[in-house]
N, C-alpha and C positions, 0 to 999 in steps of 0.2 A: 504494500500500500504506500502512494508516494506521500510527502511529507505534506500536512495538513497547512501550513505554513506557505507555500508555494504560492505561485503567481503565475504558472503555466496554463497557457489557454488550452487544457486541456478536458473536452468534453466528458462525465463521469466521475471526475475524482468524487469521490466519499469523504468527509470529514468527520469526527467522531463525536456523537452527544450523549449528556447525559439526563435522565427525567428527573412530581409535587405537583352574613346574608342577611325592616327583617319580618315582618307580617307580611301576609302574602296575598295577592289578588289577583282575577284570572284575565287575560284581554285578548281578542278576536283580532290576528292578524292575519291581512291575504298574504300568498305564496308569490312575491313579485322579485323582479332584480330590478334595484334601486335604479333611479333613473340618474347619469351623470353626463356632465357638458363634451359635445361631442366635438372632439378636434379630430379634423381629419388629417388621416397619415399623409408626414410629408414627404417618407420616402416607403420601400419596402421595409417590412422590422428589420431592425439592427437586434442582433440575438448577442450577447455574454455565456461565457461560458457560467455556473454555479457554486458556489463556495455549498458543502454538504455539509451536514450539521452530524453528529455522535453524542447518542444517548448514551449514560456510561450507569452501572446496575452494581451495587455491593449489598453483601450482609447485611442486613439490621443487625443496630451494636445488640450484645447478649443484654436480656432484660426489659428491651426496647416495647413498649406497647404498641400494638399491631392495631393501626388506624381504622378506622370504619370504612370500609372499600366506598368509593366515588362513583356511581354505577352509572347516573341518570335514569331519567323516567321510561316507563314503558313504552314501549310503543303503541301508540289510539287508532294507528288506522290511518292509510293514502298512501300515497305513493310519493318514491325518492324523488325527490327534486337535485337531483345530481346523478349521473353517470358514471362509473370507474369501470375503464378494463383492463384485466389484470393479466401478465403473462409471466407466470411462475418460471423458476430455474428447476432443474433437475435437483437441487435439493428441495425444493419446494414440495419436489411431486412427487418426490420417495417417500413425505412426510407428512400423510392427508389432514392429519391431527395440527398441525401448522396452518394448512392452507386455508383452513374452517376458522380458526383462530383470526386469521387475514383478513378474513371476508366479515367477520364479525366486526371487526374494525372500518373496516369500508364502509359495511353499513350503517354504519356513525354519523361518519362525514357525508356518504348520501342524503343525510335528512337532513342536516344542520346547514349547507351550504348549496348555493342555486346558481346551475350550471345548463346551458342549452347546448353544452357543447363536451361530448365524453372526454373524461380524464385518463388518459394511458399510463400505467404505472407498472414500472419494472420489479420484481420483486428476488434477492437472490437470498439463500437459505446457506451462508460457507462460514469459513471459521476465520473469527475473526481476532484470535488468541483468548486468552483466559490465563487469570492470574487470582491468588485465594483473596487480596484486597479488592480494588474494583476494577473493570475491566470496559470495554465497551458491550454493549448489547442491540444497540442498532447503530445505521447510519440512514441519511435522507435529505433529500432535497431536490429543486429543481433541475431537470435536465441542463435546463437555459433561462435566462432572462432577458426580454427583450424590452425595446423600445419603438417609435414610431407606427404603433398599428390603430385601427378605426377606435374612435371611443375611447381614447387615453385621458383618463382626467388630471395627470400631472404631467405634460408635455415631456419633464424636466428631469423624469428619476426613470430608472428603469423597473418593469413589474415580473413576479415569475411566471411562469408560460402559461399553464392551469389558469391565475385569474385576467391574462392578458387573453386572451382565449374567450372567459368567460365574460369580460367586458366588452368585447368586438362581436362577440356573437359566431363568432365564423373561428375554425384553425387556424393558427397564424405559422406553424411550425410544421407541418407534414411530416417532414423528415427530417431527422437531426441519427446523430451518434447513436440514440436507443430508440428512435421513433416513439417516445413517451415524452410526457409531460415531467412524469417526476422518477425518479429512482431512490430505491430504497436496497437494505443490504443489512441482515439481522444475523447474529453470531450461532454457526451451527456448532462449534464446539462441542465435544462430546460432554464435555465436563462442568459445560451452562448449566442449571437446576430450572428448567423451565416447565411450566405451567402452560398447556394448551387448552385449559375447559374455557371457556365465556361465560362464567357464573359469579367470576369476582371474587370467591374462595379461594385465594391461593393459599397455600401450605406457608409455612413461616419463612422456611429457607427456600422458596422458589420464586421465578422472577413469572409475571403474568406474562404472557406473548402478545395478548388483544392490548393491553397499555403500552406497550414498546412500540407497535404499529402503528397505533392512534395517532401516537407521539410524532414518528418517523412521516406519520403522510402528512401531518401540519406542519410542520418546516415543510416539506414536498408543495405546498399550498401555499404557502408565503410566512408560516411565523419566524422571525429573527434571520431571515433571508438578506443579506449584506454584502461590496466585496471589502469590511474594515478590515482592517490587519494593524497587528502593531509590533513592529522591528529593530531593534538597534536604538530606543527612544524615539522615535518617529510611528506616528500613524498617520496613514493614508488609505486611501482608496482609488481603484480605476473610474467606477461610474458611481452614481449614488443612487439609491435603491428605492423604493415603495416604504418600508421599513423607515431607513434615515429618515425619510420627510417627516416623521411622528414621531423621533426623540431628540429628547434636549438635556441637559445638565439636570438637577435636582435645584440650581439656583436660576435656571429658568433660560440658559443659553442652545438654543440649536447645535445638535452634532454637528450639521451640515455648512455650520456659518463657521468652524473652526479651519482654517489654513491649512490645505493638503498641500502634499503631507508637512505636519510640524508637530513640536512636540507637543504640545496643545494640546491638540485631539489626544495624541498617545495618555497622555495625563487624565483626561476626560475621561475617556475609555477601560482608566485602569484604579478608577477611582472607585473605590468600596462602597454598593449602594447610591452611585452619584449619579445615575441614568436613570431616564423614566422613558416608556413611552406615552403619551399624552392626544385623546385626541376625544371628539366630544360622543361616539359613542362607547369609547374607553371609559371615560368619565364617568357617563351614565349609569356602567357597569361595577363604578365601585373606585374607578381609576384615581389619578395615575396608575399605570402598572411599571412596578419598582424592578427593572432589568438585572441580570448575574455579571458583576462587572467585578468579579477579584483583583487585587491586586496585581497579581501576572498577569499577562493576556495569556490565554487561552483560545490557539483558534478552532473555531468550529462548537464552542462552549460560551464565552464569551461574548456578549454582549447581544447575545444570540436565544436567553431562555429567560422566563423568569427566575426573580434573587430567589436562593436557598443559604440557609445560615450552615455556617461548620462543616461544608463540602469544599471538594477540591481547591482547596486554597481560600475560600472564603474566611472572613471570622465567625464564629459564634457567638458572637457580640451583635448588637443594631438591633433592629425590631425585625422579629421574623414574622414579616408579611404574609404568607405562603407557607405554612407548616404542616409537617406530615398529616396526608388525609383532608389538608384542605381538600375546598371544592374547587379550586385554583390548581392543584398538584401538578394536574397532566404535562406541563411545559417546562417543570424546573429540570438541571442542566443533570441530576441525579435518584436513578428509581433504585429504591432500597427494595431487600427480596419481602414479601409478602402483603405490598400494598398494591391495590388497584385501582384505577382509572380509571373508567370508561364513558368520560366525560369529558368534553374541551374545559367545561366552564365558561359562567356568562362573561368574564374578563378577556378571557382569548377569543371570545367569537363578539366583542366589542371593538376590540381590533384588530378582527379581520372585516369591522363593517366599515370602517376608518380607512384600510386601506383598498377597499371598490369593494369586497363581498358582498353579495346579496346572501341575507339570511332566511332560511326558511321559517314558516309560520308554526312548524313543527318541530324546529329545534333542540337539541340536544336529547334527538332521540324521538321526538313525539310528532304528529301531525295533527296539524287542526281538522276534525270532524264536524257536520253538523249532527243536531241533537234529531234525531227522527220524530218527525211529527211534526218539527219544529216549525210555524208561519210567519216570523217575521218579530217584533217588539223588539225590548230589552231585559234583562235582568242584572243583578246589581251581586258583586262578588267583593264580600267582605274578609277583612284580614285584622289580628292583631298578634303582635309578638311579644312575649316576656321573657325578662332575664331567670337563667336557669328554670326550673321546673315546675314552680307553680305557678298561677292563674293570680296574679294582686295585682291592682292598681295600682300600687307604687314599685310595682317590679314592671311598668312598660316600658320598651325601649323605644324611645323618639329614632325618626331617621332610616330607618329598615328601610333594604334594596328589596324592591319584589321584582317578581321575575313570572314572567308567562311565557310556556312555550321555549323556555331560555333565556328570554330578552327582557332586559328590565324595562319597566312600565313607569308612566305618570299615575300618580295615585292622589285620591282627594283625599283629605282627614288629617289628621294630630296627633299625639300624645301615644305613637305607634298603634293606632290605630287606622286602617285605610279603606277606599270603597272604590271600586269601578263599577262603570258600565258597559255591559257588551252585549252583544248580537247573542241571539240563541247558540250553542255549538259546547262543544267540549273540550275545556284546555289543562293544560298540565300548568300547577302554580306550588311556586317555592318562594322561601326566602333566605334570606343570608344577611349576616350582621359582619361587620370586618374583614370578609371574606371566607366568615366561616358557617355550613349549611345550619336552618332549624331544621326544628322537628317537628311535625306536624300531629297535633292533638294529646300528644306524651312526649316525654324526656327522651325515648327511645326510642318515638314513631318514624316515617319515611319521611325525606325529607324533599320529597316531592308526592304529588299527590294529585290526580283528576279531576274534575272538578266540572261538572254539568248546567249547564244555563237554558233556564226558557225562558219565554213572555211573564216578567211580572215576578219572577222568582230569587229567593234573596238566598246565596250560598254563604256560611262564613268556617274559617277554622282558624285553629286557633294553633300561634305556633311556639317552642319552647327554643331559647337560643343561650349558649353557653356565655360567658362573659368575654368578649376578646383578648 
């Protein structure tokens, strides 16, 4: 594998990554792809090669308590508003228990993300070493990044293929190195401990396969897709990306306004916690989202995942944003064995709305149904959240992010109490307080939940959320 480090226009390299709310109300969204300012191409795309990103997988320390797996909600019914087609390696296809694992994860991202135009994704099953500390467990990313094609709303950065694709509406790429959109590349090692069920039960000392893929197709998609590099005290870059355009310093400066290359940026970039991405349906979501920005650079890690505290060179010191079993998890640079995923979370698919995704109305697993029978009105979908376990008044928490369908919602009310209004239909609603999921109706209830609307009809539940 050549050095992750490099600057070779070379199509495929892999880089190595590693993986890691508050009353709730329900709201009626159609299945659209956002409408953006249409500049038309001023030449044919200009294609980049892709910096890949590695998910890296170790042990839980001994003693460690084993997080509440992140599963998201059921699926209600409709069809994927996304396409993937997938073309497995020979070790893919020796390993049927893998490939189902694969496909579980696909169809994830089929429902959370709106695509008129199929995504090709290469998938290879080889060994990528192993070592008893941490190791990698996938790899992922764009084929290419291009620029100049129909319907580009930032003339000025380059986007990856999948959502340049999906914003033109048409292929911009037929054919490249892999004839895919994204590639991916997961450790067959004999002596990985992995987990192939899709139930989110992993064993203590096994790594899930459906969280590691989730993981690998969202850099494949665009999250922490960059070419930064930092070298010799110098960081630079060739082009500036989809990604760049949405982060800035933590004191409020643009990556992209720093002097390529100078040390500047290098110092930005290797500033502990000192990156955000920022942008207003990030925000909505809970945002800023506080970037992995260790000390060292790290490429293909770095500046590339959500912060994790006390990993690969990080401190364990700062506030940890994103802690094991958040509802955030699926993106941080390190998956420890026995936790699962199988969720973006509303913060990452906040920032894939930022940078052009069109979000489905069924997101993060669910699809909006209507209610059968159903003729038109509205009904009114109540929410309140309290601190830890019991039901008091003076345990309400002001401020809870609710979430419908994934996406957070405007909500009327006070005193963490909320109310919508919607159309007859069926939606999936959560809440989250600091990033971190309630529970709905008990201490230890699901932290998502369905939730039915007709003409005239008042739902409410009530939700339990830990203290941040």
């Amino acid at each position: 594998m050549g050095e992750l480090g490099s600057r070779q226009p070379v199509r495929g390299r892999l880089a190595r990554w590693a993986l890691a709310p508050v009353a709730a109300v329900a709201l009626v969204v159609s299945v659209v792809v956002p409408q953006v300012p249409s500049h038309a191409a001023t030449s044919s795309p200009e294609a980049h090669p892709a910096r890949k990103a590695v998910l890296t997988g170790a042990q839980a320390p001994p003693g460690a308590r084993r997080p509440r797996p992140q599963l998201g909600p059921a699926l209600l019914g409709g069809p994927p508003t996304a396409q993937f087609q997938i073309t497995f390696d020979a070790g893919f296809q020796a390993n049927p228990a893998a490939e189902a694992a694969f496909q579980a994860a696909v169809n994830i991202w089929a429902s959370e993300i709106v695509s008129s135009v199929p995504i090709r994704v290469t998938a290879r099953l080889s060994d990528l070493g192993f070592s008893g500390g941490s190791f990698p467990v996938g790899e992922g990313g764009p084929s290419d990044v291009i620029m100049h094609f129909p319907n580009q709303p930032n003339p000025n950065v380059a986007y990856p293929l999948a959502l340049a694709n999906a914003l033109a509406g048409a292929e911009q790429e037929p054919t490249n190195s892999c004839n895919c959109e994204i590639e991916t590349q997961f450790n067959g090692n004999g002596n990985v401990p992995w987990y192939f069920g899709t139930d989110g039960n992993v064993p203590g000392s096994s790594f899930d396969f459906e969280t590691v893929v989730l993981h690998e197709l969202g850099h494949g998609l665009g999250f922490g897709v960059s070419d930064m590099t930092v070298s010799g005290g110098q960081g630079s870059y060739s082009f500036p990306a989809i990604w760049d355009a949405f982060t800035k310093t933590t004191g409020g400066t643009p990556i992209l306004s720093f002097p390529n290359p100078s040390a500047q940026l290098a110092a930005a970039l290797t500033t502990d916690q000192g990156v955000v991405f920022d942008g207003p349906h990030t925000d909505a979501a809970g945002g800023p989202a506080h970037l992995f920005t260790p000390p060292q650079w790290l490429q293909g890690t770095s500046y590339a995942h959500l912060d994790q505290r006390g990993v690969l060179g990080a401190p364990s010191t700062g506030t940890d944003f994103y802690p094991d079993g958040s509802i955030e998890g699926l993106m941080r640079p390190l998956v420890f064995s026995g936790e699962a995923y199988h969720s973006p979370g509303p913060l990452t698919l906040g920032m894939f709305q930022d940078m052009g995704w069109g979000i489905s109305a069924g997101s993060t697993g669910t699809t909006t149904t209507t209610t059968p029978g159903s003729t038109g009105g509205t009904g009114t979908l109540t929410g309140t959240a309290y601190k830890g376990a019991k039901a008091k008044a003076t345990k309400v928490i002001p401020g809870a992010t609710v979430l419908v369908n994934g996406a957070p919602v405007a909500t009327t009310g006070s005193s963490g109490t909320f109310s919508v209004v919607e159309a007859p239909g069926t939606y999936n609603e959560a809440v989250t307080v600091a990033g971190r999921a309630c529970h709905a109706n008990t201490k230890k209830g699901p932290t998502s939940v369905p939730v039915s609307v007709s003409s005239g009809s008042v739902s409410q539940v009530v939700w339990f959320c830990k203290r941040a």
